[in-house]
VOGURO-435733 format. One line per field, with one value per residue: residue number from 1; residue in three letters; chain; x, y, z of N, C-alpha, C in turn. Coordinates in steps of 0.2 Angstrom, whole numbers, plus 5000, padded with zeros to 4 digits. Example, Ala and Ser with C-alpha at 12.3 -4.5 7.8 and 13.67 -1.06 7.14 Angstrom:
% VOGURO-435733
num: (1|2)
residu: (ALA|SER)
chaine: (A|A)
n_X: (5066|5064)
n_Y: (4972|4989)
n_Z: (5039|5035)
ca_X: (5062|5068)
ca_Y: (4978|4995)
ca_Z: (5039|5036)
c_X: (5066|5064)
c_Y: (4984|5000)
c_Z: (5039|5039)
% end
This chain:
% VOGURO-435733
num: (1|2|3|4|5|6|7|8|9|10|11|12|13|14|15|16|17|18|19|20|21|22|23|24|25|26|27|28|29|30|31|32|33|34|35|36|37|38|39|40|41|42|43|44|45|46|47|48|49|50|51|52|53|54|55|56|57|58|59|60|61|62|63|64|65|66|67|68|69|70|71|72|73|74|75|76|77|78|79|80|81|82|83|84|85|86|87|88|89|90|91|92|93|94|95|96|97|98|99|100|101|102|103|104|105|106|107|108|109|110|111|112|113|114|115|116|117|118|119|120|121|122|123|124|125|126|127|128|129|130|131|132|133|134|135|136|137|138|139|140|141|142|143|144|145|146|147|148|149|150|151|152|153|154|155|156|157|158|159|160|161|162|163|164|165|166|167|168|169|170|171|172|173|174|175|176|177|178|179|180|181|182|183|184|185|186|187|188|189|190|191|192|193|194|195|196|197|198|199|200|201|202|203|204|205|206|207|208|209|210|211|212|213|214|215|216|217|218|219|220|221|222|223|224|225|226|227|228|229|230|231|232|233|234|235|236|237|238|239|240|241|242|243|244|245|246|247|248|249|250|251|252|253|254|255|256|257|258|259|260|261|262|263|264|265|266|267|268|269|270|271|272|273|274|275|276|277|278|279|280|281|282|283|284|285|286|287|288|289|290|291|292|293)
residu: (UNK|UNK|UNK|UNK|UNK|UNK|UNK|UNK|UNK|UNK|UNK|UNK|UNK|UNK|UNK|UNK|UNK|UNK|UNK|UNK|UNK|UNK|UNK|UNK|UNK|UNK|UNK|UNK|UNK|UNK|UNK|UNK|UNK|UNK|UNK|UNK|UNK|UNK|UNK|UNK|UNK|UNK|UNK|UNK|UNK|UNK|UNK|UNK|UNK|UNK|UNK|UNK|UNK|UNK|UNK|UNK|UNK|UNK|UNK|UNK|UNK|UNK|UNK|UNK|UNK|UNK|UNK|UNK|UNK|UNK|UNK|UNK|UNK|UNK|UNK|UNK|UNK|UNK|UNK|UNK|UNK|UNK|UNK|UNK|UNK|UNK|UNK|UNK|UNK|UNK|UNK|UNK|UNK|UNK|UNK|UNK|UNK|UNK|UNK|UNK|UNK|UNK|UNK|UNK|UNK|UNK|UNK|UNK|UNK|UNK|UNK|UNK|UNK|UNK|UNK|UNK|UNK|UNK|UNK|UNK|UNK|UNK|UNK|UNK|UNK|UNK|UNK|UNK|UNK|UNK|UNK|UNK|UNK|UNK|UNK|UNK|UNK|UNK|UNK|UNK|UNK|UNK|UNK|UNK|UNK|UNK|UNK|UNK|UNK|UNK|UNK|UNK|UNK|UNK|UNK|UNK|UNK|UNK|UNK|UNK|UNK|UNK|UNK|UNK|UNK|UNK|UNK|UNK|UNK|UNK|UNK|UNK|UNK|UNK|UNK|UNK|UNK|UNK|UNK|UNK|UNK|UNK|UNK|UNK|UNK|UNK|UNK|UNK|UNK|UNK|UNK|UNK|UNK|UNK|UNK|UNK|UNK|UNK|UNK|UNK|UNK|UNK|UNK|UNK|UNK|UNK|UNK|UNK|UNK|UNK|UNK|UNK|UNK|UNK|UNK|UNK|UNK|UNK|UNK|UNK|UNK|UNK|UNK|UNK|UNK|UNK|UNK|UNK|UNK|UNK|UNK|UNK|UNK|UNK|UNK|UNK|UNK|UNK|UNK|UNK|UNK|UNK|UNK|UNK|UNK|UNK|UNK|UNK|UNK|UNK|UNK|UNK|UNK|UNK|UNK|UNK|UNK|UNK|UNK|UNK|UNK|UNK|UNK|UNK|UNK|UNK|UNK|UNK|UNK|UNK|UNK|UNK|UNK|UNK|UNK|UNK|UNK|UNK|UNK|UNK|UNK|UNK|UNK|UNK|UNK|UNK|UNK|UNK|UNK|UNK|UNK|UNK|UNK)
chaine: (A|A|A|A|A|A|A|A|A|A|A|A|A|A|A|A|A|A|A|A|A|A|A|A|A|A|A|A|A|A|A|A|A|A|A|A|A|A|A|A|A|A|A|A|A|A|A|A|A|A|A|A|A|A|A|A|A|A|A|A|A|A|A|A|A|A|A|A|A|A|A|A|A|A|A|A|A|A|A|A|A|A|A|A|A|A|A|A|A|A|A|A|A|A|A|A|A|A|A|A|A|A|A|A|A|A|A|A|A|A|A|A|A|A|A|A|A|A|A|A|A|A|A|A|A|A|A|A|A|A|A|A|A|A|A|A|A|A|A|A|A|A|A|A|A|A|A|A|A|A|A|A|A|A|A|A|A|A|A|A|A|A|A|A|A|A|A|A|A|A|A|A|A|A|A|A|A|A|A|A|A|A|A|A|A|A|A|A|A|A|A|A|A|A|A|A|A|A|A|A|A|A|A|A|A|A|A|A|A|A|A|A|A|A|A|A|A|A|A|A|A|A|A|A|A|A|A|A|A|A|A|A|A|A|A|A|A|A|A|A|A|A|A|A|A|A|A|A|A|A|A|A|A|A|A|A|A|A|A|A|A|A|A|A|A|A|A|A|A|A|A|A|A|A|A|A|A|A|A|A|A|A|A|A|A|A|A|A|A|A|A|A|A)
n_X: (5722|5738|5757|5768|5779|5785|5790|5800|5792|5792|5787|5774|5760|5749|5735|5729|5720|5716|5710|5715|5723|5735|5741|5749|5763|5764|5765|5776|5786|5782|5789|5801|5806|5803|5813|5824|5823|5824|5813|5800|5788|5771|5759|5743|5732|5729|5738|5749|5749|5749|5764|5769|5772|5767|5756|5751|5751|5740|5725|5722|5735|5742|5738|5740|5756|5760|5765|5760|5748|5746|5738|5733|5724|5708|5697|5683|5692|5700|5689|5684|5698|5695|5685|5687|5699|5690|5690|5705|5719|5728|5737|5732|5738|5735|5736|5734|5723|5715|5700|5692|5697|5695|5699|5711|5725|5738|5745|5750|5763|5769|5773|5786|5789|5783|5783|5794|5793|5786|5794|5805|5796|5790|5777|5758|5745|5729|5714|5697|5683|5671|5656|5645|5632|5616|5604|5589|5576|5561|5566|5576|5593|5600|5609|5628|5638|5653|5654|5664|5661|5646|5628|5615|5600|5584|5571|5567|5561|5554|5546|5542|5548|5544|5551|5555|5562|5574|5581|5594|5586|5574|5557|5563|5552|5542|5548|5544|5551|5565|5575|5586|5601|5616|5627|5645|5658|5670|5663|5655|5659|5653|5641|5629|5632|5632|5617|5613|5619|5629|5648|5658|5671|5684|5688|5678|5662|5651|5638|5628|5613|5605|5591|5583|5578|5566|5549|5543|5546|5554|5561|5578|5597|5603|5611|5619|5626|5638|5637|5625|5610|5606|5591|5582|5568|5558|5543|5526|5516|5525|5533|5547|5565|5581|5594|5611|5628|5644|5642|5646|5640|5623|5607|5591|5576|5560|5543|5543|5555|5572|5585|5599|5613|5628|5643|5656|5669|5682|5689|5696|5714|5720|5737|5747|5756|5768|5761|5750|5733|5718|5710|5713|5714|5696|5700|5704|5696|5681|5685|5683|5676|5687|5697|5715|5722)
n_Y: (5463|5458|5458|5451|5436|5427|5411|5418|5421|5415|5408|5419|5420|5429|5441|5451|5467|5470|5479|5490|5504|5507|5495|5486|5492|5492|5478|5477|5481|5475|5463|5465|5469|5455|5450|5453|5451|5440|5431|5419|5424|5419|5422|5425|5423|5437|5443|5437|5439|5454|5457|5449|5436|5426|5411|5411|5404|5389|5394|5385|5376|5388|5391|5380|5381|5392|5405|5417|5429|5440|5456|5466|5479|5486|5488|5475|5466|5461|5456|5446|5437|5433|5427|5417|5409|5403|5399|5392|5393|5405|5419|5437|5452|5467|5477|5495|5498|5504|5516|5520|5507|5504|5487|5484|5486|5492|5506|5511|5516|5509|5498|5492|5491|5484|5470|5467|5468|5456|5447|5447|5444|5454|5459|5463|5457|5452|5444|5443|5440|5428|5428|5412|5408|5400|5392|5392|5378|5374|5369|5360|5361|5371|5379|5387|5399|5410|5425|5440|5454|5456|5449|5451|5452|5458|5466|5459|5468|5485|5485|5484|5472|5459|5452|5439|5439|5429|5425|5416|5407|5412|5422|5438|5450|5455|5463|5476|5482|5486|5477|5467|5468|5459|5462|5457|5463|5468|5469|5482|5495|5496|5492|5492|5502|5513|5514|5517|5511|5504|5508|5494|5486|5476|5466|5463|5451|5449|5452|5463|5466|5477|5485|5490|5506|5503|5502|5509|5520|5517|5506|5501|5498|5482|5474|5459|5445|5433|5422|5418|5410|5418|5423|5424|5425|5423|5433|5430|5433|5444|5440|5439|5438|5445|5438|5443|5441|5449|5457|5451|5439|5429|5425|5420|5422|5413|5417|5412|5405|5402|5411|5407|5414|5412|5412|5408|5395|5395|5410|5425|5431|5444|5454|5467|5482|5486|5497|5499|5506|5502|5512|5524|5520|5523|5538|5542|5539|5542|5553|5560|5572|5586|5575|5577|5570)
n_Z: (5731|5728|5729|5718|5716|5707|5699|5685|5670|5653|5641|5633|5628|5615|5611|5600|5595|5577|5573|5581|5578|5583|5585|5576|5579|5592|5595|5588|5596|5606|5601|5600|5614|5620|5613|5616|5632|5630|5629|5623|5612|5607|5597|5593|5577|5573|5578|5572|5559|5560|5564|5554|5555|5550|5551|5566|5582|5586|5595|5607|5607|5613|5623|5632|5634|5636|5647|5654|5649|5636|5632|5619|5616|5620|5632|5627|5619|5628|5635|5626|5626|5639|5640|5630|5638|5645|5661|5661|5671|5671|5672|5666|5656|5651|5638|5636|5619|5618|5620|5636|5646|5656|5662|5654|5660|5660|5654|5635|5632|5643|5639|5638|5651|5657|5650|5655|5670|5672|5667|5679|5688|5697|5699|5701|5706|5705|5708|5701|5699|5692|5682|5680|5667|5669|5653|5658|5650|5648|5661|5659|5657|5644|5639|5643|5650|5652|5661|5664|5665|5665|5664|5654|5653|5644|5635|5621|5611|5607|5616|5634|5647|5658|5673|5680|5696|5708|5721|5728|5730|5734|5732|5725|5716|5704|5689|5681|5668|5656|5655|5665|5675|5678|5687|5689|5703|5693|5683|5687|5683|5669|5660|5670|5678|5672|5671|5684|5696|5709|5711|5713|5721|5716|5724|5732|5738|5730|5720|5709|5705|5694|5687|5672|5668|5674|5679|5688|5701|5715|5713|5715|5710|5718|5729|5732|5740|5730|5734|5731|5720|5708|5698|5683|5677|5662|5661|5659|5646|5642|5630|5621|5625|5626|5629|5634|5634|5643|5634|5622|5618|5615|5616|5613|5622|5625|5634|5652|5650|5658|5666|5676|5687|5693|5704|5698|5699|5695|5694|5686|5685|5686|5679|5688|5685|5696|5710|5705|5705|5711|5714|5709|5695|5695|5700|5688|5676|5678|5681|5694|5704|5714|5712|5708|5696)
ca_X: (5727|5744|5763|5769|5787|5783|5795|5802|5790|5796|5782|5770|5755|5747|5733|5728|5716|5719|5705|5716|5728|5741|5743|5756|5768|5763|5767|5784|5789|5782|5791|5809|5808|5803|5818|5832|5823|5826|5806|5797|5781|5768|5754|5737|5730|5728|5746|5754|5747|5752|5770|5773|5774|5763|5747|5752|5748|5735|5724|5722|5742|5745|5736|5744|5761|5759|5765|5757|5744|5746|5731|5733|5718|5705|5694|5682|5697|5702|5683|5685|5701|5695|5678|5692|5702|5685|5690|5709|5722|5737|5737|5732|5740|5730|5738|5727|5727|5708|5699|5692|5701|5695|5700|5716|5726|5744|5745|5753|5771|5772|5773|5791|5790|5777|5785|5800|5791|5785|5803|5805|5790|5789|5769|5753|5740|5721|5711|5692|5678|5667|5650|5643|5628|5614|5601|5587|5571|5556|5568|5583|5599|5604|5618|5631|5642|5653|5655|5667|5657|5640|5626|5609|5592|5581|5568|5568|5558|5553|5540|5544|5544|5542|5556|5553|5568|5574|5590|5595|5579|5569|5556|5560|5550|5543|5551|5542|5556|5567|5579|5591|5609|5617|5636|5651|5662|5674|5657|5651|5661|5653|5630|5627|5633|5626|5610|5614|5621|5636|5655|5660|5677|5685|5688|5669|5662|5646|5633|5624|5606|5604|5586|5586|5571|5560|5542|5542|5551|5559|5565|5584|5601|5600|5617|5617|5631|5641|5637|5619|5609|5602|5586|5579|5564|5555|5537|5520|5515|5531|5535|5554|5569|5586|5599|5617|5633|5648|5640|5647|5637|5619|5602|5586|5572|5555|5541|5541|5561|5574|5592|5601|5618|5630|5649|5660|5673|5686|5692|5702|5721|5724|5741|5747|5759|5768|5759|5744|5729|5711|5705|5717|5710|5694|5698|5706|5693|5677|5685|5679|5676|5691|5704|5719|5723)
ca_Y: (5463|5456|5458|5443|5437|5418|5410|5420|5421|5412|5411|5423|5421|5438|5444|5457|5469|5471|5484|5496|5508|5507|5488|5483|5498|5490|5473|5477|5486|5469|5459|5469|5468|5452|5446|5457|5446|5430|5428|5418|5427|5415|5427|5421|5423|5442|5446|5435|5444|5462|5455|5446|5429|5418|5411|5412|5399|5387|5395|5379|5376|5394|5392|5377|5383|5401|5406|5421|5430|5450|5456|5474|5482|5489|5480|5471|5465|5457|5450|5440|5432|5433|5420|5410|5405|5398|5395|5391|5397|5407|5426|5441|5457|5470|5483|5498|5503|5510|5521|5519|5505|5501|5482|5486|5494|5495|5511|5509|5521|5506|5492|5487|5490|5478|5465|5465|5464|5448|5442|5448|5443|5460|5463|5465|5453|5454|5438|5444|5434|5427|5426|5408|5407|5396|5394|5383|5380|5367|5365|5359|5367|5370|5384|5389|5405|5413|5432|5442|5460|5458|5446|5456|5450|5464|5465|5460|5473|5489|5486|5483|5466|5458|5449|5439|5438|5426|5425|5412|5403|5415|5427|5445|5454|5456|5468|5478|5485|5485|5472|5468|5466|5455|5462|5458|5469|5471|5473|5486|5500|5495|5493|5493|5509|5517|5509|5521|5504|5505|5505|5489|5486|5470|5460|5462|5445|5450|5454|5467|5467|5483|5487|5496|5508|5502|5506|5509|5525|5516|5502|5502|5492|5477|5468|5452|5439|5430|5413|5416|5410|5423|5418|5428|5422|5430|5431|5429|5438|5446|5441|5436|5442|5444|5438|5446|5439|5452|5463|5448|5434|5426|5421|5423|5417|5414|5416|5404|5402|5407|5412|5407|5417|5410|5414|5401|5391|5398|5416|5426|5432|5452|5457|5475|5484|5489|5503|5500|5507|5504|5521|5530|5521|5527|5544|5545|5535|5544|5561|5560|5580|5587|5572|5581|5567)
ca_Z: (5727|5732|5728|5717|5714|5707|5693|5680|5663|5649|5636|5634|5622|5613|5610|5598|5590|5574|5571|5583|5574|5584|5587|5574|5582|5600|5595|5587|5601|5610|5601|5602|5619|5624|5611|5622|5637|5630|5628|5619|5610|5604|5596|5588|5570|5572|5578|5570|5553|5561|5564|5547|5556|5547|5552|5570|5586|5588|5604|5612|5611|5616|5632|5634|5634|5639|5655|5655|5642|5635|5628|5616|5611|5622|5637|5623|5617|5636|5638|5621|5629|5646|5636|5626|5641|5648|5667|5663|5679|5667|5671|5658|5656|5646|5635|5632|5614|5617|5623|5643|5647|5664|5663|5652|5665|5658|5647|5630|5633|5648|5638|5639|5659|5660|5650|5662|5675|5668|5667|5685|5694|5701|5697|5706|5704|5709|5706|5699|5702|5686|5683|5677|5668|5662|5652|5657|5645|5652|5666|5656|5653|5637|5637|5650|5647|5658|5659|5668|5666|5667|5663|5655|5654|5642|5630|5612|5605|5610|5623|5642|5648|5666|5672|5689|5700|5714|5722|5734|5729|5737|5728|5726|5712|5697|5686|5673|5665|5650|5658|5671|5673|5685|5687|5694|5703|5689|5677|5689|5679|5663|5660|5675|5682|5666|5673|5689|5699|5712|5708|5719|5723|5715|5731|5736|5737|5730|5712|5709|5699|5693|5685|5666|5667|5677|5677|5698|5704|5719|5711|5715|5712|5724|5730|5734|5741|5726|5732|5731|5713|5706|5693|5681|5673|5656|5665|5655|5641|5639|5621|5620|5630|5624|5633|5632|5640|5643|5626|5617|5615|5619|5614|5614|5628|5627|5639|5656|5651|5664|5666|5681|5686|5700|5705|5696|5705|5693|5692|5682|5687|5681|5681|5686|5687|5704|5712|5701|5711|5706|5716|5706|5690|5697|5700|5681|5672|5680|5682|5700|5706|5717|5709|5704|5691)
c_X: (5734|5751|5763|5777|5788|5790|5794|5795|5793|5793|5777|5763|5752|5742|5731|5722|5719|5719|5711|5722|5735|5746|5751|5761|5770|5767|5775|5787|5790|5788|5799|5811|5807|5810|5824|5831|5824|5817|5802|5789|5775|5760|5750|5735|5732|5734|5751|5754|5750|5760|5774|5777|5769|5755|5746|5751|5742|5730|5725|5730|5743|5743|5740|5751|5763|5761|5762|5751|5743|5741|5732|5724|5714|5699|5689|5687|5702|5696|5682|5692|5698|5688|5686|5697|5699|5688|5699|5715|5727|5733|5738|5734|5738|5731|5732|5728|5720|5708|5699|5697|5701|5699|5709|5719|5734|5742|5750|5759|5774|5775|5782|5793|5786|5780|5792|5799|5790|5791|5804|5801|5789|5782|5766|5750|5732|5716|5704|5687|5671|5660|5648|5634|5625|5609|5595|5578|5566|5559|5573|5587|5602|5608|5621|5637|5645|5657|5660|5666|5650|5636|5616|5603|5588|5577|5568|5564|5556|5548|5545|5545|5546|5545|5554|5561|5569|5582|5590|5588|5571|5566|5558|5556|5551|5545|5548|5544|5558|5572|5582|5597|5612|5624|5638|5654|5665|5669|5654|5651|5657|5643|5629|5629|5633|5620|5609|5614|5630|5643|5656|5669|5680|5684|5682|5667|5652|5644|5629|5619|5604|5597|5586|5577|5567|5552|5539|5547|5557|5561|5573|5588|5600|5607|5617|5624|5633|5639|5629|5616|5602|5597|5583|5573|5560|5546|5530|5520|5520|5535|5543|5558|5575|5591|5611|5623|5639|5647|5643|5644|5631|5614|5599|5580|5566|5552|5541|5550|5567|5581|5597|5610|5619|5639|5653|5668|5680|5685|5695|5710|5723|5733|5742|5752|5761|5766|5753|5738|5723|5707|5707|5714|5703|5692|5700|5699|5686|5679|5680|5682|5682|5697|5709|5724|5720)
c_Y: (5461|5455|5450|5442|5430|5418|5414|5416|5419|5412|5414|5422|5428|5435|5450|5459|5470|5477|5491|5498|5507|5500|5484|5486|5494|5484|5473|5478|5478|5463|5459|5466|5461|5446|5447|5454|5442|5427|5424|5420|5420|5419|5421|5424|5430|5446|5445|5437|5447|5460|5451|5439|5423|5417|5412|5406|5398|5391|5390|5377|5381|5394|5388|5377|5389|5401|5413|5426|5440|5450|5464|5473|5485|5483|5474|5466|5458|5455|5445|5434|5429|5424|5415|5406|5399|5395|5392|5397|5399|5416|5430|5448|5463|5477|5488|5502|5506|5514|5521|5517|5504|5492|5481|5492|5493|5500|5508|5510|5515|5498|5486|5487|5483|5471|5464|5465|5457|5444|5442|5445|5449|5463|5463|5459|5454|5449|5440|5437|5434|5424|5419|5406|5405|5395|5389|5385|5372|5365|5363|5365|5366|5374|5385|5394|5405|5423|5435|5449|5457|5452|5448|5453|5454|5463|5466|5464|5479|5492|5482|5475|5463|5452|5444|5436|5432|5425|5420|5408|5406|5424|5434|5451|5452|5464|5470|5481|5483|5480|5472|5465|5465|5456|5458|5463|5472|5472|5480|5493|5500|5496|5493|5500|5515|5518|5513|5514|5506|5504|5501|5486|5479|5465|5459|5455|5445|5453|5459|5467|5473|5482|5493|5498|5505|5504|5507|5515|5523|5509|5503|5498|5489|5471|5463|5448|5436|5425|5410|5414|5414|5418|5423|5425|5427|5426|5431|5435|5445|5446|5438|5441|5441|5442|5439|5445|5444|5458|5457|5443|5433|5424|5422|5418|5419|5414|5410|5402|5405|5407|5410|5409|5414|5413|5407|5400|5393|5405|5418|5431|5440|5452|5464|5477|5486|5496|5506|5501|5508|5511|5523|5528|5525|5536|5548|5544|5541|5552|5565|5570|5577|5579|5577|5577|5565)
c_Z: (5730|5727|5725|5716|5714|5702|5687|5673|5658|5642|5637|5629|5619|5608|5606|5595|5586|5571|5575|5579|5575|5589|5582|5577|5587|5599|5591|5593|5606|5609|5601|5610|5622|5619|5615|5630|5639|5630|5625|5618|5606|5602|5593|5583|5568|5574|5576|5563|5557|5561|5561|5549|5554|5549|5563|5575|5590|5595|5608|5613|5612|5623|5635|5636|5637|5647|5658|5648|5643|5630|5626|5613|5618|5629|5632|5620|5624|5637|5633|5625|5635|5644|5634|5631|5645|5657|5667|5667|5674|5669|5666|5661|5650|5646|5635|5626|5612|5619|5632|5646|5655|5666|5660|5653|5664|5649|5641|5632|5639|5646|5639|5646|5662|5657|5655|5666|5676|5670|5674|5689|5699|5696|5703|5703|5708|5705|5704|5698|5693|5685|5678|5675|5665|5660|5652|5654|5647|5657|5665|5656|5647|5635|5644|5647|5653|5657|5664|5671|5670|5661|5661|5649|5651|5637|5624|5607|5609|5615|5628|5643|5656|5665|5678|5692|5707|5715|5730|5735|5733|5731|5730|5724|5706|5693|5681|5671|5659|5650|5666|5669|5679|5684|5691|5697|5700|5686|5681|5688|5673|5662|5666|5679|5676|5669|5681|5696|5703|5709|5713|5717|5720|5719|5732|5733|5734|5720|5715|5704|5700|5687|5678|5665|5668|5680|5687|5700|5712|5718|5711|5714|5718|5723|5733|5734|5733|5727|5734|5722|5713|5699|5690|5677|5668|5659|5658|5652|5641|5634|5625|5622|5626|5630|5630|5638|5641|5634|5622|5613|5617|5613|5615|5620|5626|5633|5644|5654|5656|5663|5674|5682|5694|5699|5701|5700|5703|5690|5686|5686|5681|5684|5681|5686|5694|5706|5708|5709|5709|5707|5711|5696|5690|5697|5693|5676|5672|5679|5688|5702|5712|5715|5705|5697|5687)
% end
């Protein structure tokens, strides 16, 4: 994570949930102060409803234009933008008007600190590494996502299914379990550490496939280099797999068809706060024993 202090912010694009209660409130409050800064706000469909400005701006010009991107709502909320910007370099800052909020790490009551640092260039930054991944059927590719959490591999009905693994083109195992989930660092807070899978450090330059219920007692998470290609394949007499990109999108596989997950060549850019600390989110978030926060 490194100290920034680039050119002044100028416009900012937003993001909102609408669903959240206390999004119209946030976004006024948004819009107050980024007027007293000389800012210009460029919200999309669903803010620009909450804030009585019309239909709001196109995403494809907001990105274009945007010097920086604020995201109210809760981390779903920040893996929808984190998918729609697809691979483009503008850095996101991400309100939290949820619950957790591992990913949306300025608190609400902070919001008009964090827009002036904007102005300032007095933030933190911490660049998050993104998983790209594809779908390939007889050998073809016919889909490519990219996730920022986690990318999970599971059975579409309620029977087990045997998954085969290979990472770096070499075989590891077949899996008779209920899936697999090939995180990120930053996804390593999210199914996979449900899935009793490490918290791994953002900076870490590595994936972690974590096993859901598997039919082997010493079957364990299993980390693996980032610039190796993980492969999942849905194994014989398996039936159909689901496949689920960051909880928000995917597809279905049948047997003999596979998934291949790799590091993409484009990140994403968090903004934080000064004195933002991911331990500290950690030891708030988890409610790690002996934290006195």
């Amino acid at each position: 994570m490194n100290n920034n202090a680039k050119k002044p912010l100028r416009q900012i694009g937003v993001i909102a949930n609408p669903e959240k209660p206390r999004a119209r409130e946030a976004l006024g409050r948004l819009a107050k102060c980024a007027a007293n800064l000389g800012i210009e706000v460029l919200p999309d469909a669903a803010a620009a409803g909450l804030m009585g400005r019309g239909q709001g701006v196109e995403p494809e010009d907001m990105f274009r234009r945007m010097d920086a991107l604020i995201v109210l709502g809760g981390d779903g909320t920040l893996l929808r933008a984190a998918r729609a910007l697809d691979g483009l370099d503008k850095p996101v800052l991400g309100v939290n008007l949820g619950g957790l909020g591992f990913l949306t790490s300025v608190a609400e009551p902070d919001l008009e600190r964090a827009v002036e640092c904007l102005v300032k260039g007095t933030f933190l930054e911490s660049v998050r590494a993104v998983a790209e991944c594809c779908v390939r059927r007889r050998g073809l590719e016919t889909a490519r996502h990219r996730a920022l959490n986690d990318v999970v591999l599971a059975s579409a009905t309620m029977r087990v299914v045997t998954l085969i693994l290979d990472v770096g083109g070499e075989r590891v195992s077949d899996f008779i379990c209920d899936g697999l989930i090939v995180s990120t660092p930053t996804g390593s807070t999210g199914h996979s550490l449900s899935g009793g899978g490490p918290v791994i450090v953002p900076e870490a330059r590595v994936f972690v496939v974590t096993p859901i219920c598997a039919h082997t007692l010493s079957t364990r998470p299993l980390v693996v280099p980032d610039d190796a290609t993980i492969r999942m394949e849905v194994g014989e007499g398996s039936g159909r797999a689901s496949l689920s990109v960051d909880g928000q999108v995917g597809e279905m596989l049948e047997e003999g068809e596979a998934v291949e997950v790799r590091r993409s060549t484009s990140g994403i850019r968090f903004l934080h706060l000064p004195g933002h600390s991911h331990f500290a989110v950690l030891r708030q978030k988890l409610h790690w024993r002996g934290s006195s926060v």
